[in-house]
Backbone as CSV, one residue per row, in Angstrom:
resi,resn,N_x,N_y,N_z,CA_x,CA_y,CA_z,C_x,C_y,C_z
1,UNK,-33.103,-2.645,-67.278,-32.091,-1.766,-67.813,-32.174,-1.757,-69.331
2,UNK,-31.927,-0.513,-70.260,-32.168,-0.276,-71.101,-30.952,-0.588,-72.215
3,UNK,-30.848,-1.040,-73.352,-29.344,-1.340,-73.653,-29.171,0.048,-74.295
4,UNK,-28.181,0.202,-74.219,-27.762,1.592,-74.846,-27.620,1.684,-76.107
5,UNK,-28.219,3.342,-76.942,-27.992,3.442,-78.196,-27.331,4.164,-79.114
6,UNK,-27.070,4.324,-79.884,-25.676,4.756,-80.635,-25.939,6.429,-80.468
7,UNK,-25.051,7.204,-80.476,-25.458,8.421,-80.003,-25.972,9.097,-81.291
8,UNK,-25.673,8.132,-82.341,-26.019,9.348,-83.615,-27.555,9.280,-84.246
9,UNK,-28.153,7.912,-83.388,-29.556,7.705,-83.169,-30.166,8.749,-82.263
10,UNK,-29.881,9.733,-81.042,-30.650,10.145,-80.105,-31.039,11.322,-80.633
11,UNK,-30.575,11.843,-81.448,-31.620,13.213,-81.519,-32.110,13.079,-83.219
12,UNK,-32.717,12.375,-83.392,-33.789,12.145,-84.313,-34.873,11.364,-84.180
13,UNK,-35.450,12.263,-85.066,-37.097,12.113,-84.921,-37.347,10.416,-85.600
14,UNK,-38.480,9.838,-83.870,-38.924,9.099,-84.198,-39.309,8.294,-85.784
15,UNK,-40.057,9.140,-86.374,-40.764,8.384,-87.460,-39.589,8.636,-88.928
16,UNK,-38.532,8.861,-88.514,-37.280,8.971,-89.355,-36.361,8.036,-89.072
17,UNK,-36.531,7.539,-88.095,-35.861,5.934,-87.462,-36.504,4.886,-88.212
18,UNK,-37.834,4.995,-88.492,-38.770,3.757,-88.894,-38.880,3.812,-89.878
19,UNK,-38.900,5.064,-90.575,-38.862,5.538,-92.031,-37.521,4.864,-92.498
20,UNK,-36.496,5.293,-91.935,-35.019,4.689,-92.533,-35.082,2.802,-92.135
21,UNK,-35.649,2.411,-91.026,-35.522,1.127,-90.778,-36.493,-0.324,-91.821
22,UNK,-37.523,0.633,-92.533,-38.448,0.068,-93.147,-37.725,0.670,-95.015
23,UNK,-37.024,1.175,-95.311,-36.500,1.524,-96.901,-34.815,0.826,-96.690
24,UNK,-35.001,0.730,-95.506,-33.175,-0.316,-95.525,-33.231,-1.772,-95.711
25,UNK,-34.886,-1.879,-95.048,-35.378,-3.390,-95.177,-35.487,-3.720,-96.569
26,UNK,-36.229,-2.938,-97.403,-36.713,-3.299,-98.565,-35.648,-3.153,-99.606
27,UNK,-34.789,-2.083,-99.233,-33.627,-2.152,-100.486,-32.797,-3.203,-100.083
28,UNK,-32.828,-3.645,-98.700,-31.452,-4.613,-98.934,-32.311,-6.381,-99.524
29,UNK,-33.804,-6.353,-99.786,-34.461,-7.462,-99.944,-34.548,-7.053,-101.748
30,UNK,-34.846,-5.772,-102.291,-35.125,-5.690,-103.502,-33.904,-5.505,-104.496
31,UNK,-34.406,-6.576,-105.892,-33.375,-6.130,-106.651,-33.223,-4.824,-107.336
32,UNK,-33.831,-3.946,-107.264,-34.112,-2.798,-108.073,-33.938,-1.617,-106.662
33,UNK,-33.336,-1.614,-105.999,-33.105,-0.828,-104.731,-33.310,1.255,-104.820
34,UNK,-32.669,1.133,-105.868,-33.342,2.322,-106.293,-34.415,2.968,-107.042
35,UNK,-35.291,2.491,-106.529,-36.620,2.250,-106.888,-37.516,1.862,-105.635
36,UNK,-37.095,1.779,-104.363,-37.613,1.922,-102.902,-38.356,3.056,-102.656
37,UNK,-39.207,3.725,-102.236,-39.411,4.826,-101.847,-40.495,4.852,-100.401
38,UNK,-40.300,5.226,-99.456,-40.977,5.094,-98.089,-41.865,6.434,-98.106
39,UNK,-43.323,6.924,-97.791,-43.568,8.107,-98.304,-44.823,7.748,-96.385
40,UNK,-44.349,8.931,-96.076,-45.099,8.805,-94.509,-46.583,9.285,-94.719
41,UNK,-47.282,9.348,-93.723,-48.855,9.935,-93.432,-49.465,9.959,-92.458
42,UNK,-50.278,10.853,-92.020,-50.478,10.533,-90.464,-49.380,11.372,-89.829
43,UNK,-50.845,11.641,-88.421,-49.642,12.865,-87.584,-49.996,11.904,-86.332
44,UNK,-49.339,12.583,-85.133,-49.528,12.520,-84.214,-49.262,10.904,-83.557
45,UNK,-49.832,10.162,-82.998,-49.774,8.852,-82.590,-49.928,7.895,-83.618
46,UNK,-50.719,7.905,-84.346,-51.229,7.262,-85.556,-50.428,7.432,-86.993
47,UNK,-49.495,6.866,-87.465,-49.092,6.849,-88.871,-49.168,5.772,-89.539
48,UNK,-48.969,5.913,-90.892,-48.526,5.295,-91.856,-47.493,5.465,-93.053
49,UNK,-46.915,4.246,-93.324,-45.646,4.446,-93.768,-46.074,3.412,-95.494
50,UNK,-46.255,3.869,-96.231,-46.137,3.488,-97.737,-45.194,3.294,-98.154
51,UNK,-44.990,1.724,-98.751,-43.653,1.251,-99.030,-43.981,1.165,-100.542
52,UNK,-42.860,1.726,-101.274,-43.124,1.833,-103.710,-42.001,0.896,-103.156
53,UNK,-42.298,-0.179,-103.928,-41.192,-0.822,-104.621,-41.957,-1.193,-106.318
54,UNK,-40.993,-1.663,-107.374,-40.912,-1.958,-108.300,-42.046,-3.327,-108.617
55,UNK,-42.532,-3.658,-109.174,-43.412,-4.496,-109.884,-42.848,-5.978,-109.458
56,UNK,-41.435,-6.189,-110.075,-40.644,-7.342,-110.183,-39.851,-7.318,-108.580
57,UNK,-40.013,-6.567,-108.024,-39.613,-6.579,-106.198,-40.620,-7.134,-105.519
58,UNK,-42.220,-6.783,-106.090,-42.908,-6.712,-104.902,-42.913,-8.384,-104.540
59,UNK,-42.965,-9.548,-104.951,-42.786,-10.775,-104.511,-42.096,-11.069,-103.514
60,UNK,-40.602,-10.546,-103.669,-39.804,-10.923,-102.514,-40.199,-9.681,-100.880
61,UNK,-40.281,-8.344,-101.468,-40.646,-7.668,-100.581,-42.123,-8.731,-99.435
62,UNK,-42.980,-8.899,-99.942,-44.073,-9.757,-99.408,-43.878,-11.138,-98.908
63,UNK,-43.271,-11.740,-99.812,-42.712,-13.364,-99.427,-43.490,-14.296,-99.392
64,UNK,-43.016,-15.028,-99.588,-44.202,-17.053,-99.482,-45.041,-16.884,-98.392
65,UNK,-46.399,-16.259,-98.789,-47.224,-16.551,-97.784,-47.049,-15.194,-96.989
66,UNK,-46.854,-14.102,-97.531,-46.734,-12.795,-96.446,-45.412,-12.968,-95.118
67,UNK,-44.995,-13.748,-95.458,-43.678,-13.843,-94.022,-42.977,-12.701,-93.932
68,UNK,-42.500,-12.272,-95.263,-41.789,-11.424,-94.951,-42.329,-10.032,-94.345
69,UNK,-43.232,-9.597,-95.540,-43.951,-8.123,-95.192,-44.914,-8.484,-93.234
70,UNK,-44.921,-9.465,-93.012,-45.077,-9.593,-91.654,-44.161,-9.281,-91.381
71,UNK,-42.735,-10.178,-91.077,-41.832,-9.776,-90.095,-41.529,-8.118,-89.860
72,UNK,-41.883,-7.288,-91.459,-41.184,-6.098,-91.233,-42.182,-5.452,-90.478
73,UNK,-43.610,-5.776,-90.627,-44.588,-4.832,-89.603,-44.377,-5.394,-88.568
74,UNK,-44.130,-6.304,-88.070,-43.375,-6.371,-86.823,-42.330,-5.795,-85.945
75,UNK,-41.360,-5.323,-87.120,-40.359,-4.929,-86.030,-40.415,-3.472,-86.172
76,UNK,-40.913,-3.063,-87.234,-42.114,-1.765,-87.364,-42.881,-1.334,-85.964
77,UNK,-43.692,-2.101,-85.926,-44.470,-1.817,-84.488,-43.403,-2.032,-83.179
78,UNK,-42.512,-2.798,-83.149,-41.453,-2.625,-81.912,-40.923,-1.608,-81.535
79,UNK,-40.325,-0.815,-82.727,-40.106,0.187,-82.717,-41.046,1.244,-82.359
80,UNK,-41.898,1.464,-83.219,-43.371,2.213,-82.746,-43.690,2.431,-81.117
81,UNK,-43.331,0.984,-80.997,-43.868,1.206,-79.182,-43.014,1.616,-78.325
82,UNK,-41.784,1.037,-79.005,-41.084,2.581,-77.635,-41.185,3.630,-78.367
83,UNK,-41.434,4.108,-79.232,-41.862,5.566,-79.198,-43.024,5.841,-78.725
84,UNK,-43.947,4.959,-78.525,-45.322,5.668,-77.953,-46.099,5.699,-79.256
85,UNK,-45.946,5.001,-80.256,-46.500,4.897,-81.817,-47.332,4.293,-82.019
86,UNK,-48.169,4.717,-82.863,-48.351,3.253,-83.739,-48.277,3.497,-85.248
87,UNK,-47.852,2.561,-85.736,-47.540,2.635,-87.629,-48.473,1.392,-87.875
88,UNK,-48.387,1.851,-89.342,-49.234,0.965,-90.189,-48.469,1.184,-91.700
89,UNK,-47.860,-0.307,-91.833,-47.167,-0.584,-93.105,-48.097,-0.675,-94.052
90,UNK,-47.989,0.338,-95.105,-49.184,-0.645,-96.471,-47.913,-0.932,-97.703
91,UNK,-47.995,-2.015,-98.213,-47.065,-2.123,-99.368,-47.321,-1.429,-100.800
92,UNK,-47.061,-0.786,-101.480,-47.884,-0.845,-102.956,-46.639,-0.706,-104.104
């Protein structure tokens, strides 16, 4: 059984879920939040999602040892797969 989802999630587009779920990650991790920018690529099954953060962000965005920018391509690709996706986070 599927848990149920908020209704104001169901009629939007996939890669606008991941798009918003991957610039919510990084502004709520960066100090310079306005200065986030998520910029998509890629059609069809195959995307990628380009994460701008600021110079003095990108440390924490990435983390001791990549932990962080892992966890987020992680829950990146969770998402992805129930859509039938696949993404590919690049940081810059």
């Amino acid at each position: 059984m599927q848990a149920p989802r908020p209704s104001h999630l169901l009629n939007r587009e996939p890669l606008a879920i991941m798009r918003d779920l991957v610039e919510y990650m990084a502004k709520s991790l960066s100090d310079h939040p306005e200065q986030v920018r998520v910029r998509e690529m890629g059609s069809g099954h195959n995307l990628t999602l380009q994460l701008h953060v600021s110079e003095e962000d990108m440390g924490r965005i990435i983390g001791r040892g990549g932990r962080i920018a892992s966890a987020m391509r992680i829950l990146l690709k969770v998402a992805a797969i129930r859509q039938g996706k696949r993404v590919t986070l690049e940081i810059k």
